[in-house]
VMD Tcl script that draws the C-alpha trace (Angstrom):
set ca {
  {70.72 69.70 -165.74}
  {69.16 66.64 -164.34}
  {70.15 63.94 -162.32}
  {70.68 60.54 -163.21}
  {67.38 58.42 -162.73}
  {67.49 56.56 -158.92}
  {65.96 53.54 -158.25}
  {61.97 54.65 -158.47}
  {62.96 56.07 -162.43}
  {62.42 59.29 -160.94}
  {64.33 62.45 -162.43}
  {65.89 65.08 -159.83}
  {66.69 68.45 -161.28}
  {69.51 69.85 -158.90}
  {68.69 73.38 -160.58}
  {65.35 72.75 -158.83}
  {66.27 71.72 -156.05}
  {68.41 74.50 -155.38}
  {65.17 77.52 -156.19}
  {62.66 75.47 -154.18}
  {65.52 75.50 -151.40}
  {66.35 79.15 -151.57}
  {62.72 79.38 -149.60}
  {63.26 76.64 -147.43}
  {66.27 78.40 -145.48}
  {64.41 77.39 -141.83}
  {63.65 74.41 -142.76}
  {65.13 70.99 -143.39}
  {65.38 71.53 -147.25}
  {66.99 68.48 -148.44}
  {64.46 66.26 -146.66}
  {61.75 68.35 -148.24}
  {62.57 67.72 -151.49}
  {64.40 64.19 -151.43}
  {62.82 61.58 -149.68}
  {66.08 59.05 -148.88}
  {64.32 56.01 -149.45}
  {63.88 56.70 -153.43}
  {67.51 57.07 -153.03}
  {68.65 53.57 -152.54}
  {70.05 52.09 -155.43}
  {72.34 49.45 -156.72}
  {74.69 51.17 -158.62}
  {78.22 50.98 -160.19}
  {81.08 53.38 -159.35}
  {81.23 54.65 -162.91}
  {76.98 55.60 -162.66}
  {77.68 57.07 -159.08}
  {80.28 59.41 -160.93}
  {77.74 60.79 -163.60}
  {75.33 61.81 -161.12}
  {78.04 63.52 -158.63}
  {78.88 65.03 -161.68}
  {75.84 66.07 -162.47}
  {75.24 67.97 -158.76}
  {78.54 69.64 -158.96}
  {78.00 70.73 -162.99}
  {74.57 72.65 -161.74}
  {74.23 76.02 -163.38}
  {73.96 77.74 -160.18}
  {77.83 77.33 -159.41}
  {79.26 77.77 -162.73}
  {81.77 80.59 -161.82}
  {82.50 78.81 -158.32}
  {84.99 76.18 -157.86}
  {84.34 72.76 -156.38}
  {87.05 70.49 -155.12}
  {85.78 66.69 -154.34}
  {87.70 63.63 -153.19}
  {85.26 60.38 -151.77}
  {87.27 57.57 -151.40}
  {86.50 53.75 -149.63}
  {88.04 53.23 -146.81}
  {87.66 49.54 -147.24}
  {89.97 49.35 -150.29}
  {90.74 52.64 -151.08}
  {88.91 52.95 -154.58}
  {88.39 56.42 -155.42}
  {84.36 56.56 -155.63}
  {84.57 60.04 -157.18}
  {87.60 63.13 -157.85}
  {87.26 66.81 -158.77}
  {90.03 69.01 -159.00}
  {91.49 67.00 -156.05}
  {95.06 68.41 -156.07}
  {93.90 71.80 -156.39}
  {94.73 74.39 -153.59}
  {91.09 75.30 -152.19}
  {90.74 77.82 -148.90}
  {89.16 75.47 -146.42}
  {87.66 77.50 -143.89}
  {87.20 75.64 -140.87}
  {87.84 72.24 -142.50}
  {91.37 73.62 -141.22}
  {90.72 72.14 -137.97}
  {90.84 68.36 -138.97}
  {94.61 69.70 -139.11}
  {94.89 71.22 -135.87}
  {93.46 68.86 -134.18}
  {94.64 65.17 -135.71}
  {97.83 66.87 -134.80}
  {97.02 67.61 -131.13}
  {96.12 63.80 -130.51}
  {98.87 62.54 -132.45}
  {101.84 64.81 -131.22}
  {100.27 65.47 -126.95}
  {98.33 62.84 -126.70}
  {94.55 62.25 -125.94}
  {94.98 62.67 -122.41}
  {96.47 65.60 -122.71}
  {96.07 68.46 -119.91}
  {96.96 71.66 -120.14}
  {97.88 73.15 -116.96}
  {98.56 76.82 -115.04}
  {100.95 76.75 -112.64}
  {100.38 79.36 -109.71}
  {103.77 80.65 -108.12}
  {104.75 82.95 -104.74}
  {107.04 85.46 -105.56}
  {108.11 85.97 -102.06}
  {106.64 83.75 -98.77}
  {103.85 83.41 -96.86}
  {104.13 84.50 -92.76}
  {100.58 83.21 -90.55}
  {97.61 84.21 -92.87}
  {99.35 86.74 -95.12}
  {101.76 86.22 -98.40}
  {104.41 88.52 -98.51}
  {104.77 89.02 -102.69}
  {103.11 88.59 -105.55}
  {101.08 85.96 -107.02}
  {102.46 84.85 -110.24}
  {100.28 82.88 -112.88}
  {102.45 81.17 -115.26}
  {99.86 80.56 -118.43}
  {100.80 77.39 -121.03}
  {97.84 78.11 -123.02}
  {94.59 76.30 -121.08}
  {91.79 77.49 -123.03}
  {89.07 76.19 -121.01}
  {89.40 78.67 -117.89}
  {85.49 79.88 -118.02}
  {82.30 78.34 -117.20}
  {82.30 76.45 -120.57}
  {83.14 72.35 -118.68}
  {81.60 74.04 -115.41}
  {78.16 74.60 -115.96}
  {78.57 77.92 -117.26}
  {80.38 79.11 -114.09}
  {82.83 81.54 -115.35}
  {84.37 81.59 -111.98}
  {84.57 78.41 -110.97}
  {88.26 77.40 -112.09}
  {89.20 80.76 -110.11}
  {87.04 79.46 -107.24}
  {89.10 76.23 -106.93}
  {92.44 77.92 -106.80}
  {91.06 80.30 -104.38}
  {89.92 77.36 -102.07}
  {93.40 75.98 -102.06}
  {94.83 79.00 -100.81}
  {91.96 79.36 -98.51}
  {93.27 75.90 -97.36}
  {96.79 77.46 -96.90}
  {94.84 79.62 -94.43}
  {95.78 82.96 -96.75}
  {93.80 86.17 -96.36}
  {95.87 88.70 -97.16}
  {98.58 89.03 -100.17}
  {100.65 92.07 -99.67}
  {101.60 91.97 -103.33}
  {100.58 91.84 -107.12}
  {98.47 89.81 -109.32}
  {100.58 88.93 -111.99}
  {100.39 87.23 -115.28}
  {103.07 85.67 -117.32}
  {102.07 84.85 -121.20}
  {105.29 84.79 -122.08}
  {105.19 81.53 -123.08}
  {103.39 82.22 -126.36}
  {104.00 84.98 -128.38}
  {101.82 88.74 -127.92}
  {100.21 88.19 -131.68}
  {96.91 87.53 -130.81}
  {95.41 87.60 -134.09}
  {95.54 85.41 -137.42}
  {97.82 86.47 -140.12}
  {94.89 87.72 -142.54}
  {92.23 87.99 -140.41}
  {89.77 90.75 -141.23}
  {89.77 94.14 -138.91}
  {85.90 94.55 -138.76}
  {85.29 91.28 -136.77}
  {88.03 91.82 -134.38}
  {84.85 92.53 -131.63}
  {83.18 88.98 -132.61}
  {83.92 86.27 -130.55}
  {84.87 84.25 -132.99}
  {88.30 86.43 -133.49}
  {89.37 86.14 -129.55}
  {92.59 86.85 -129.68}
  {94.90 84.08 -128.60}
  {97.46 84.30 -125.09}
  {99.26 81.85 -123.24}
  {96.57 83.08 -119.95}
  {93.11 83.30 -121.31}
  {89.65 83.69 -119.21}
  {86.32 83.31 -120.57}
  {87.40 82.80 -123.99}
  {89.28 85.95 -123.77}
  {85.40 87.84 -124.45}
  {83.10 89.68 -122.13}
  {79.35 88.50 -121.99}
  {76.70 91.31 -122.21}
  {73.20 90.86 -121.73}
  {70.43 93.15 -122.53}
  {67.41 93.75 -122.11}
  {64.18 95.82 -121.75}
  {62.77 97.32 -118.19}
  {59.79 98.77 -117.86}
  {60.59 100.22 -114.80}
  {62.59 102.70 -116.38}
  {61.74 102.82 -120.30}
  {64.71 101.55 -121.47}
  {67.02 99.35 -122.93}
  {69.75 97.59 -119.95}
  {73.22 96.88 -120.78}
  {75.15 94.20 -118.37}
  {78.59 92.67 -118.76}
  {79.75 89.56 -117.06}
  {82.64 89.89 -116.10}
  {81.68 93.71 -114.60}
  {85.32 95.37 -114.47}
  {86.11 99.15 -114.41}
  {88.26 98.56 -116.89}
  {85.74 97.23 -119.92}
  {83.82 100.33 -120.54}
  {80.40 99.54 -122.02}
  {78.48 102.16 -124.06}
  {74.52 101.66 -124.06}
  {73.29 103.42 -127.08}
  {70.60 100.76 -127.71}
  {67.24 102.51 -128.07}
  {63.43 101.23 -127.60}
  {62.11 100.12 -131.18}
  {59.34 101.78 -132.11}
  {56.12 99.85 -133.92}
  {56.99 97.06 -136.31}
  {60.73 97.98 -136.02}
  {62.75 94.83 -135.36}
  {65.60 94.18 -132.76}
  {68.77 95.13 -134.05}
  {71.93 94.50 -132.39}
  {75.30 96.13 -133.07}
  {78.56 95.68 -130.51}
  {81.59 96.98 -131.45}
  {85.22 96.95 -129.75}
  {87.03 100.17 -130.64}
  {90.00 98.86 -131.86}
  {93.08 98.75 -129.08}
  {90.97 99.31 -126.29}
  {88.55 97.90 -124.27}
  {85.72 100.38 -124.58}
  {82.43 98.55 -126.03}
  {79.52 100.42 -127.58}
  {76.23 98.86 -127.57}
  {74.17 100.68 -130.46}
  {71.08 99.81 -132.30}
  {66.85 99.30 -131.77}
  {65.41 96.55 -128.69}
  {61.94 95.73 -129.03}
  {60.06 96.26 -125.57}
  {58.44 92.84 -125.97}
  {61.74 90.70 -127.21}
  {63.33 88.44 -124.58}
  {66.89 89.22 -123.08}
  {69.35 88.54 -125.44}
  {73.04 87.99 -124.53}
  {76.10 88.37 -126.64}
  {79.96 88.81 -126.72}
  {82.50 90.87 -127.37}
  {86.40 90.43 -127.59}
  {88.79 91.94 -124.95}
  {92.33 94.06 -125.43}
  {94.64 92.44 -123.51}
  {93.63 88.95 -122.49}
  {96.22 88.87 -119.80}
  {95.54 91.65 -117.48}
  {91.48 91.33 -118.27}
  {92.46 87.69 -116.47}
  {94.56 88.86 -113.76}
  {92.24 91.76 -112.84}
  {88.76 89.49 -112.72}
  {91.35 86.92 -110.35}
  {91.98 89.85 -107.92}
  {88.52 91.13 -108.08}
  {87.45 87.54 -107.61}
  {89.69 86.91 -104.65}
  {88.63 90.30 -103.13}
  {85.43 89.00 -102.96}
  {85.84 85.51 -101.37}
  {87.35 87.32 -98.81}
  {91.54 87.59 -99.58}
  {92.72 90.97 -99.38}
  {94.91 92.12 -101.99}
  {97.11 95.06 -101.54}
  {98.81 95.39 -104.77}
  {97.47 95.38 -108.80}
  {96.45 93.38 -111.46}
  {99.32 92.99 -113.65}
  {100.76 91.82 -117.46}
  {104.13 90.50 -116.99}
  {105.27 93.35 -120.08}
  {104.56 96.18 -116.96}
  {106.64 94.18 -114.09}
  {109.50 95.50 -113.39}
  {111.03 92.50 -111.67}
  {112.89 89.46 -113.14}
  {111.35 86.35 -112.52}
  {113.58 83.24 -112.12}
  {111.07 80.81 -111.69}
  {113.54 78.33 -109.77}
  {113.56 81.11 -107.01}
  {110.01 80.86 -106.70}
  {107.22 78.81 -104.29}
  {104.84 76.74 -106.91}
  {101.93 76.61 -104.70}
  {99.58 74.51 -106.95}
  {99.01 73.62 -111.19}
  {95.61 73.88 -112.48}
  {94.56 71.42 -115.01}
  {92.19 71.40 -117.96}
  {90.18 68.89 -119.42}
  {91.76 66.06 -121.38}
  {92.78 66.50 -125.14}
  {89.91 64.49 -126.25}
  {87.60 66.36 -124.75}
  {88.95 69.84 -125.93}
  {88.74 69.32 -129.61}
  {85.32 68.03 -129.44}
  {84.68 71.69 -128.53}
  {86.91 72.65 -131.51}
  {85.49 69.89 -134.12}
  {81.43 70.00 -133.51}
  {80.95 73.53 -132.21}
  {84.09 75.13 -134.52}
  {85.48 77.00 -131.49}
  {88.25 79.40 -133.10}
  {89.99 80.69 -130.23}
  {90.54 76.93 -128.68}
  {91.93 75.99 -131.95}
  {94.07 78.80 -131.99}
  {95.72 77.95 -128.40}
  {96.05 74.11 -129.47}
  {98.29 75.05 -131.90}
  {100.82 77.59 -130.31}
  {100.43 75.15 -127.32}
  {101.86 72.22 -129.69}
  {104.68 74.73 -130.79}
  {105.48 75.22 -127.36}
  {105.41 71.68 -126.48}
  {107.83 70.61 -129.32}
  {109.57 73.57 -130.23}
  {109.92 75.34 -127.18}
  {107.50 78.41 -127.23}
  {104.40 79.00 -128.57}
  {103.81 80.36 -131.95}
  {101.78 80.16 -134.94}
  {105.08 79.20 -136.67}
  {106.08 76.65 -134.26}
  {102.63 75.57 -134.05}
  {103.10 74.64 -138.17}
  {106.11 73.56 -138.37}
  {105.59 70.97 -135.35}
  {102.29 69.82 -137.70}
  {103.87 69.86 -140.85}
  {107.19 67.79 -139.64}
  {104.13 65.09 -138.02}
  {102.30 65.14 -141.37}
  {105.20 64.02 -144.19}
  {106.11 61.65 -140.76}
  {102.81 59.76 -141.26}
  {102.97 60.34 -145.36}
  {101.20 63.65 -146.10}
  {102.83 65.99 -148.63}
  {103.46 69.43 -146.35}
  {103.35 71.08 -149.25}
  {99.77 71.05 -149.67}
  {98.77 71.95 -146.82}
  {99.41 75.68 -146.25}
  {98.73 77.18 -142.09}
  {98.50 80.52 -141.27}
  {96.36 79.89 -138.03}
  {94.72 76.87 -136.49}
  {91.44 77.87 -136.79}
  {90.70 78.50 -140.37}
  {89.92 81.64 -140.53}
  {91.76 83.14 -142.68}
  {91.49 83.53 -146.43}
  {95.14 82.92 -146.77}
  {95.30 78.92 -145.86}
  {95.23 76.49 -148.64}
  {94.89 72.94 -148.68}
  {94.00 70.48 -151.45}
  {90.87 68.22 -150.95}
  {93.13 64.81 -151.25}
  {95.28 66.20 -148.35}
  {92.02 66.44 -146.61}
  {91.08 62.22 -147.47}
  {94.89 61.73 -146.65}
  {94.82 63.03 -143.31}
  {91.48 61.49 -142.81}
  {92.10 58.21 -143.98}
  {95.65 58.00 -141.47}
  {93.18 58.85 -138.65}
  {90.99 56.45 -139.44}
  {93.89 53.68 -139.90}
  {95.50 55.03 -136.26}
  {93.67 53.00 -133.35}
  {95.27 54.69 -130.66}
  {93.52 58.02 -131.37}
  {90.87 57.08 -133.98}
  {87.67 57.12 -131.26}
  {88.70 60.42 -130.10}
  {89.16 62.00 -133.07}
  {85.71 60.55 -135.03}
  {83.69 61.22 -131.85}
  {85.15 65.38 -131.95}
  {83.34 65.35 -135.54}
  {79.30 66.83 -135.78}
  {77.02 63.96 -136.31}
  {74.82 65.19 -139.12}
  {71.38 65.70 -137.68}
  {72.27 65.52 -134.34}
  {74.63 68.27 -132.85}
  {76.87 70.27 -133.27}
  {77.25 72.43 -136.74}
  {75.79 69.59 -138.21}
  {72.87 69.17 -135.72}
  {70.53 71.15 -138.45}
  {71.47 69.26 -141.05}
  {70.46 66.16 -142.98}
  {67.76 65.69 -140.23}
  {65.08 62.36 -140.88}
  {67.13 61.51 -143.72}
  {69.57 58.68 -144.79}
  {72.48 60.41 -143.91}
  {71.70 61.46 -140.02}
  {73.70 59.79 -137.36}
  {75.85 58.21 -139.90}
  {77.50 60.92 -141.27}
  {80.08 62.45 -139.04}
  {81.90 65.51 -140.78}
  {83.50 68.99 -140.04}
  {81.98 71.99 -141.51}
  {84.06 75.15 -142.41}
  {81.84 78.80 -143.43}
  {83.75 81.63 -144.18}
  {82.91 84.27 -147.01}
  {82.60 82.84 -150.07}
  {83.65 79.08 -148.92}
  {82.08 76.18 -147.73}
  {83.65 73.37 -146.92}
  {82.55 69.56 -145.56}
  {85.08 66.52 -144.87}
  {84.27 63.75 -142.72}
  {83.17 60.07 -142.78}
  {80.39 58.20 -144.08}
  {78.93 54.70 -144.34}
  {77.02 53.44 -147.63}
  {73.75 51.75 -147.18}
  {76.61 48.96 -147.81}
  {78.25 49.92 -144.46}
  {81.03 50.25 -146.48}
  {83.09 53.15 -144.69}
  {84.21 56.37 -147.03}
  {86.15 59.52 -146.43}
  {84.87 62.41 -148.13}
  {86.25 66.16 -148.52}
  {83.71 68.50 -150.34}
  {84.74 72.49 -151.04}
  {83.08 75.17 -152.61}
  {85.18 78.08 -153.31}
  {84.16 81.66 -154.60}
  {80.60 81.05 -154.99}
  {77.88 84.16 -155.19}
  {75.13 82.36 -154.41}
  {73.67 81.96 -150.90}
  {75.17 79.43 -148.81}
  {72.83 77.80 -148.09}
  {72.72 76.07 -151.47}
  {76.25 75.56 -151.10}
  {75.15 73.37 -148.10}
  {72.42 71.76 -150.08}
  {75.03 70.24 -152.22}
  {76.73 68.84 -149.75}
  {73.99 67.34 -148.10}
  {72.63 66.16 -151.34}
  {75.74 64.35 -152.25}
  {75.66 62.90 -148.77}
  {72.50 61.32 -148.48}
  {73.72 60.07 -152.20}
  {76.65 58.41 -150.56}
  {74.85 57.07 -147.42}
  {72.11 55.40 -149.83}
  {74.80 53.77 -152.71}
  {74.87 50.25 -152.79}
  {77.67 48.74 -154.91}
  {76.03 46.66 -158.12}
}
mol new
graphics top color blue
foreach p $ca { graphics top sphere $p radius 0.5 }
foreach p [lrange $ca 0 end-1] q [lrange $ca 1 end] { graphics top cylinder $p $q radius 0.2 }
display resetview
């Protein structure tokens, strides 16, 4: 089926464009085959509809589903609709939720904190109890604002008690999460990426995005394959079964978590010549994996510590908090900050602790449930319909959430009317050709640096909803999702991107 003729009279065959793209996987595809400028036409609405038709009718996705809503933002004419009020699964397109709802329900500046408690009291250089971390869901404790210094939040709590002149705690490490719930996983998340990062299970005390890093590599010292972790803890047992490739066989990498555990086997084929790659794996346990790198970490700056690492589900004293010493709070990063992690580089696990940190902000403790409900009473506060919107984690992945592409527009069109948290929330969103999940896309075209959209990839979906500006400067809200497609993604994308450069290159007739 072909497109409708642009300005230069020249026909574009979308079935085309999708073969020749097929081989253009590494490279910028849609500026290969479209050049932008033959793009910019003066065109009605109603001709503008044809031709999005036309992309969405192509052959290629005739057993998939699309749902489409573009709509002005300048007076709210519908440029184009496709099965708008239909429930689609939008993948990570979820987040928009997630985190509108952070900024409009805490606030942009927005910090979560740690508090750090003595369960007993401190005598010359020595604390006589334990150390209690009370966790409210801070998702940043890691390297990840810190210049990839995993320790360096620890570091700064150690200095203040280094400044209370403490070098000895005769006592436990212990970590409260009892703030959130213990179900660290999404309701309909799949078992066989439980090791992958992107499935880090969710607690109210996280460290390095509850995941181990592990680095390999080849030394020729010994003929073999190296397996690090960082952190290094007794208590994550790594596996190496990686062997030396052998001629033209490639570097293959498998890590898996055996489920309930912490032991990690490393298995597959490194090639002697390849450079060190590093990966991660998900831990059992968040809490203790946190408490035990904060002894081992205070061990090593010099504070002795005679007692263990603990979860607060193994201590077997009540803690009344008003009986306790807060010593210091740790705080994170503001809000608006945070979900530009979440928005351009589709961070799960942060997603994840935004929401059970909103349920326990407004309901009192933090769930996926409260998380929702918190959302959904916000949402039909500000005009959405809750009822088309269905959460079953913050992240979007799962297969189970449902939203309909106008809810998408809806939400995105209230941000965009909401001045107080507007900038934080559009500057969170990848800039097509530029960063983020978008950063590959729509490069040295029309559409880069004026597109600003969230991406969602799970199997079988694809999903883009954002903002653009027409060659008009006329400002639109789009939400774009393929559902149940067989073909590669990648022309999935190409869609997307196709219709956007169409968008950013419309000029009203």
């Amino acid at each position: 089926m072909k497109l409708k003729n642009y300005l230069n009279k020249t026909l574009y065959s979308v079935s085309v464009f999708l073969i020749i793209s097929e081989t253009l996987f590494a490279q910028d595809s849609t500026k290969a085959i479209i050049d932008s400028s033959n793009l910019n036409s003066y065109t009605t609405i109603i001709e503008l509809n044809k031709e999005l038709d036309d992309i969405f009718n192509d052959n290629s996705f005739r057993n998939a589903n699309w749902g489409v809503v573009i709509q002005s933002l300048k007076n709210g004419e519908y440029f184009y609709k496709r099965n708008e009020d239909k429930f689609f699964i939008p993948a990570s397109n979820l987040k928009l939720f997630t985190t509108a709802a952070g900024l409009l329900l805490l606030g942009s500046d927005y910090r979560f904190s740690t508090n750090i408690y003595l369960n007993g009291y401190q005598s010359g250089s020595t604390l006589y109890g334990d150390l209690v971390i009370q966790g409210r869901g801070d998702p940043t404790i890691s390297g990840r604002f810190y210049n990839n210094d995993i320790y360096y939040v620890y570091d700064t709590w150690i200095d203040s008690l280094i400044d209370m002149g403490v070098s000895n705690i005769k006592g436990n490490i212990v970590g409260d999460d009892n703030l959130f719930d213990d179900i660290g996983l999404g309701n309909g998340w799949a078992w066989d990426y439980e090791t992958d990062w992107y499935a880090a299970q969710s607690s109210a005390i996280s460290y390095n995005d509850n995941c181990v890093d592990i680095s390999i590599h080849y030394e020729p010292k010994f003929d073999s394959v190296i397996v690090t972790s960082k952190p290094s803890l007794r208590s994550i047992v790594i596996l190496n079964n990686i062997k030396p490739a052998i001629g033209t066989e490639r570097t293959n990498i498998e890590v898996v978590r055996e489920r309930g555990t912490n032991v990690i086997t490393v298995s597959g084929k490194f090639r002697k010549d390849a450079d060190s790659v590093i990966t991660y794996a998900t831990v059992q346990n968040p809490t203790q994996f946190a408490m035990i790198v904060l002894k081992n970490r205070l061990e090593k700056r010099g504070i002795r510590v005679n007692g263990y690492a603990i979860d607060i589900d193994d201590y077997e004293r009540m803690i009344n908090y008003r009986d306790l010493e807060l010593l210091f709070t740790n705080y994170s990063e503001r809000l608006s900050e945070i979900i530009k992690v979440i928005n351009k580089g589709s961070q799960n696990f942060f997603a994840e602790q935004l929401l059970k940190t909103i349920g326990l902000e407004k309901l009192g403790f933090g769930s996926v449930a409260n998380g929702v409900a918190a959302i959904k009473e916000q949402f039909a506060d500000i005009g959405l319909n809750p009822e088309n919107i269905i959460m079953v984690d913050g992240s979007g992945l799962s297969h189970l959430n449902m939203v309909t592409p106008r809810q998408i527009v809806e939400l995105l069109k209230y941000m965009y009317s909401n001045k107080k948290v507007f900038t934080d929330f559009y500057n969170s969103l990848p800039i097509a050709g530029v960063d983020g999940t978008l950063g590959k896309r729509m490069k040295n075209t029309s559409a880069e640096n004026v597109v600003r959209a969230k991406t969602g990839f799970i199997s079988y979906v694809r999903s883009l909803s954002g903002y653009a500006l027409t060659a008009d400067n006329e400002p639109i809200a789009f939400s774009m999702i393929a559902n149940n497609f067989s073909v590669p993604v990648k022309l999935a994308e190409n869609i997307q991107d196709l219709v956007c450069l169409r968008l950013t290159n419309f000029r009203r007739k």
